[in-house]
N, C-alpha and C positions, 0 to 999 in steps of 0.2 A: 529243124529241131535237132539236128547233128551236132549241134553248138553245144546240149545241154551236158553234154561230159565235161567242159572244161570245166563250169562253175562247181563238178560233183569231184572235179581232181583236185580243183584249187581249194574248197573246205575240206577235204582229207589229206590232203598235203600239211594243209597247217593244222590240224588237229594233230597229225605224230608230232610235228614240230611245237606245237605246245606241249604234248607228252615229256618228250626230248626236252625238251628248254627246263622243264622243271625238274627235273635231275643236277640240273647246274646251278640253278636259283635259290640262295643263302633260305632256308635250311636245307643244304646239300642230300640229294636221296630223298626227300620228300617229295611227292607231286602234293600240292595244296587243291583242297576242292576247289575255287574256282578257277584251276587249270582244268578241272577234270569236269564243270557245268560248262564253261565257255569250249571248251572237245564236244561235249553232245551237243550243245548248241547247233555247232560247224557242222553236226554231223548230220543233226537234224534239217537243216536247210538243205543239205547235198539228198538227202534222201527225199524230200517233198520237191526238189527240182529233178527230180527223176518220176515225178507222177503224169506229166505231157508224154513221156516217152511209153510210158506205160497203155495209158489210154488211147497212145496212137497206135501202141502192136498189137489192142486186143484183149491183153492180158491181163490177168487180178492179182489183186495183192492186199494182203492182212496183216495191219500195226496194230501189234496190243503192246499198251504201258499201263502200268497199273492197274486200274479198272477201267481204264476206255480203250473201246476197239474201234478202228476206224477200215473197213474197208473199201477197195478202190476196184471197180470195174470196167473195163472198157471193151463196150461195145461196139463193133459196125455194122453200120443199116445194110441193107440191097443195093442202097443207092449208092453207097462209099466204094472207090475203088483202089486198089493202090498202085501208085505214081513210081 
């Protein structure tokens, strides 16, 4: 589960880099919204492929957008040990 930083660098990499890119993209100084949906997008996948890491330390965490919350907890039993 060590793995799951890259997939979480490689969507925030390219979310600045679409940031960036729409600075240079004719109309000049403008970021256009879907620069700025397809960055949450990226950003969204990086942050849901951080939910295995979460549940394997234990620990909780709370997403609120708009009107839905989604909480995430992880638990371990008696039986779980760590490796």
């Amino acid at each position: 589960m060590k793995n799951c930083k890259i997939p979480f660098l490689i969507c925030l990499i390219s979310a600045v880099g679409l940031f960036i890119g729409g600075f240079f993209v004719p109309p000049t100084g403008v970021i256009d919204g879907s620069i700025l949906s397809a960055a949450g997008i990226l950003l969204a996948f990086a942050a849901i492929g951080q939910i295995p890491i979460i549940l394997q330390s234990s620990k909780s965490a709370k997403i609120t957008a708009g009107g839905q919350t989604i909480e995430i907890t992880g638990h371990k039993s008696e039986h779980e040990t760590d490796h």
